[in-house]
C-alpha positions in Angstrom: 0.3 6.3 7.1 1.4 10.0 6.6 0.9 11.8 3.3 5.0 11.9 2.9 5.1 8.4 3.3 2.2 7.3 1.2 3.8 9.0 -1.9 7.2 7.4 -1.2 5.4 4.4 -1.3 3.3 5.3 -4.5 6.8 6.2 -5.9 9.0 3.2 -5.1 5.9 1.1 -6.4 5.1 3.1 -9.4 8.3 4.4 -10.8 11.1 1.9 -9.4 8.9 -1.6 -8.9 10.2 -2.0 -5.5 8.3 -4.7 -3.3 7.3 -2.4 -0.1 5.3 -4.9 2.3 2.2 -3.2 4.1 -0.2 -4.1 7.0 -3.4 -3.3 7.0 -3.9 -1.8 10.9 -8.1 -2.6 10.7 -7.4 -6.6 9.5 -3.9 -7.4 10.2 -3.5 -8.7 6.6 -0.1 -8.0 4.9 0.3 -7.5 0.7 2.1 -5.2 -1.7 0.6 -2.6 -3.4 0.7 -2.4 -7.3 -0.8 1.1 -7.5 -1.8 4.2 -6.3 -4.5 6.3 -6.5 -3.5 10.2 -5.6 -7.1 11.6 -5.8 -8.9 9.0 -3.3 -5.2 8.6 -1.6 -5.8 4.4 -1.9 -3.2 1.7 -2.9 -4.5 -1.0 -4.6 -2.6 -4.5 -2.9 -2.1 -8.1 -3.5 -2.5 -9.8 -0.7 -0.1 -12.7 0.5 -2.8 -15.7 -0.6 -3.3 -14.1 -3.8 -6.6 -11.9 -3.4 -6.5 -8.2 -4.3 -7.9 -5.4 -2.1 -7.6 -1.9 -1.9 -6.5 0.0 1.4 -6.7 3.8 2.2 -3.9 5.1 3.3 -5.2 6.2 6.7 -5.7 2.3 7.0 -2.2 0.9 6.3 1.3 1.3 7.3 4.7 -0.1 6.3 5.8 -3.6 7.4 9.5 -2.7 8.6 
């Protein structure tokens, strides 16, 4: 995902608790990130079953 959108995401998670669905492009796996983190540019997810993971952003893009 682009820088722009990876912070919208970051924001609409962060700041307004919005549910923004992503897919992991290596696995296939979709969850919804809780957090960010700006300085390794990761989002820290819960997956659908449960498990938590942590993507880069470089790895993930939106679920539309």
């Amino acid at each position: 995902m682009k820088r722009s959108e990876y912070e919208r995401v970051c924001y609409m998670t962060e700041q307004r608790d919005d549910k923004v669905a992503l897919r992991n492009l290596k696995s296939g796996k979709v969850g919804y990130p809780f957090g960010c983190t700006m300085a390794g540019e990761t989002v820290q997810i819960k997956l659908e079953d449960g498990g938590l993971d942590s993507w880069s952003r470089d790895e993930c893009v939106e679920e539309k």
